[in-house]
C-alpha positions in Angstrom: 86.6 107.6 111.4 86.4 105.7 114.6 84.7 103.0 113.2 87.5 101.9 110.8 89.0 100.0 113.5 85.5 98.3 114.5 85.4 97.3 110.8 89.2 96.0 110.8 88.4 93.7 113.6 85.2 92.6 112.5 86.9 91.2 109.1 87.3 93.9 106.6 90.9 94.3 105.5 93.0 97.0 106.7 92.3 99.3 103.5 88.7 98.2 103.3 88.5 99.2 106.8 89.5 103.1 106.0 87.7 103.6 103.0 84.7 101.9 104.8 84.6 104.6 107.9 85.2 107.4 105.2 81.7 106.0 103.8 80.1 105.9 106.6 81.5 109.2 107.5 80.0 110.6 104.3 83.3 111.6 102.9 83.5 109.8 99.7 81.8 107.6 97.5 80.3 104.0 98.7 81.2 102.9 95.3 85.0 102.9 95.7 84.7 100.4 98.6 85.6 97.7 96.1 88.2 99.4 95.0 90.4 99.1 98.6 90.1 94.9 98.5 93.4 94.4 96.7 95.7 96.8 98.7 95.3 94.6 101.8 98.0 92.9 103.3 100.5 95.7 101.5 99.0 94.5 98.0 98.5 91.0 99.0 102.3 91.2 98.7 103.8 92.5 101.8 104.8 96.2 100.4 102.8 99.7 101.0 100.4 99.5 104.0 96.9 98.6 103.3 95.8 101.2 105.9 97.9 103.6 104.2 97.1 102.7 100.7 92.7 103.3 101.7 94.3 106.3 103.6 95.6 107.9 99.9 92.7 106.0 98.2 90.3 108.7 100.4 92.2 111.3 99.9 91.9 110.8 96.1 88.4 110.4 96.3 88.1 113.5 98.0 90.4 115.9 96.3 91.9 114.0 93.1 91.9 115.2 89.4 88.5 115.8 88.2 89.1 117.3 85.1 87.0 120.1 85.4 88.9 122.6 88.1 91.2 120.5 90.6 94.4 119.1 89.1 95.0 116.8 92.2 97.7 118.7 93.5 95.2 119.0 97.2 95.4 114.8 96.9 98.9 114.9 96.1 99.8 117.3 98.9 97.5 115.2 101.5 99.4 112.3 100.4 102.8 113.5 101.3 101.8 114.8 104.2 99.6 112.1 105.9 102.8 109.8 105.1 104.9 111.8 106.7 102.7 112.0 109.7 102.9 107.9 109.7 106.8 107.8 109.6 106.5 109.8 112.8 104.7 107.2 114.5 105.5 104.4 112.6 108.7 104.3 111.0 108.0 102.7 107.8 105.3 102.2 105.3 105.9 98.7 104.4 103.5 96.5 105.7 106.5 93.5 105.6 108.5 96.3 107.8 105.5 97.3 109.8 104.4 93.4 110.8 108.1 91.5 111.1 108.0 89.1 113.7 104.0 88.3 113.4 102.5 85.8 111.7 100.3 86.7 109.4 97.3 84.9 110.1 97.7 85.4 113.8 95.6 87.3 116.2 98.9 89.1 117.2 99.2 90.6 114.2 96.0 91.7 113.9 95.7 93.2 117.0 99.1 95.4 116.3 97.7 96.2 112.3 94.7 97.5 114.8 96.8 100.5 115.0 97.9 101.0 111.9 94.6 101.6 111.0 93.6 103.9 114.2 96.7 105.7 112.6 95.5 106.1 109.3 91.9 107.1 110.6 93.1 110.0 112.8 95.3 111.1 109.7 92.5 111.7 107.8 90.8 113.2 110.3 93.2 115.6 111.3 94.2 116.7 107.9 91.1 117.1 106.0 90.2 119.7 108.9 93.4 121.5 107.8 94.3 123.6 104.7 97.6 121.9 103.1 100.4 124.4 102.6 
């Protein structure tokens, strides 16, 4: 999951950026790459973290409702978690909350969203190593 921030900085968005290292890592599905586009920028609108929205868009992937024998509880569980984990470094999930004070289009900003995703990446890592109580 290292790589997400390598992707981030070379012009994927901050969701694409996740789901892309999850790819690469051979945790889920190339095809839901597309999927991640419109949670950048917290939805293009300023609210949920795009990290944190690929973050939950992995974790769905992995261990979502499949209608044969998980009920996505596992997902739903992860989810909690991992954005309980970001409050603790973060404070907030809101990508308005997260960059106030940064232009949006500024290299500023992009280097401090570089965490964000760093964040999101270790979360993953960490917690799909982990059974979820």
């Amino acid at each position: 999951m290292k790589k997400a921030t390598e992707y981030f900085m070379q012009g994927y968005s901050c969701s694409e950026s996740i789901v892309k290292a999850a790819i690469e890592k051979g945790l889920v599905n190339e095809n839901i790459l597309p999927l991640a586009s419109p949670f950048s920028g917290g939805l293009s609108s300023g609210c949920l973290c795009g990290a944190v929205a690929g973050m939950q868009l992995v974790f769905g992937s992995m261990f979502g409702r499949d209608d044969k024998d998980r009920n996505g509880m596992i997902a739903r569980k992860l989810a909690k978690k991992s954005i309980e984990m970001f409050k603790e470094k973060n404070k907030y999930t809101c990508c308005k909350a997260l960059t106030a004070g940064y232009d949006m289009a500024s290299s500023e900003r992009k280097q401090h969203c570089v965490k964000m995703v760093e964040t999101c990446a270790e979360i993953i890592e960490e917690l799909i190593k982990q059974p979820v109580a």
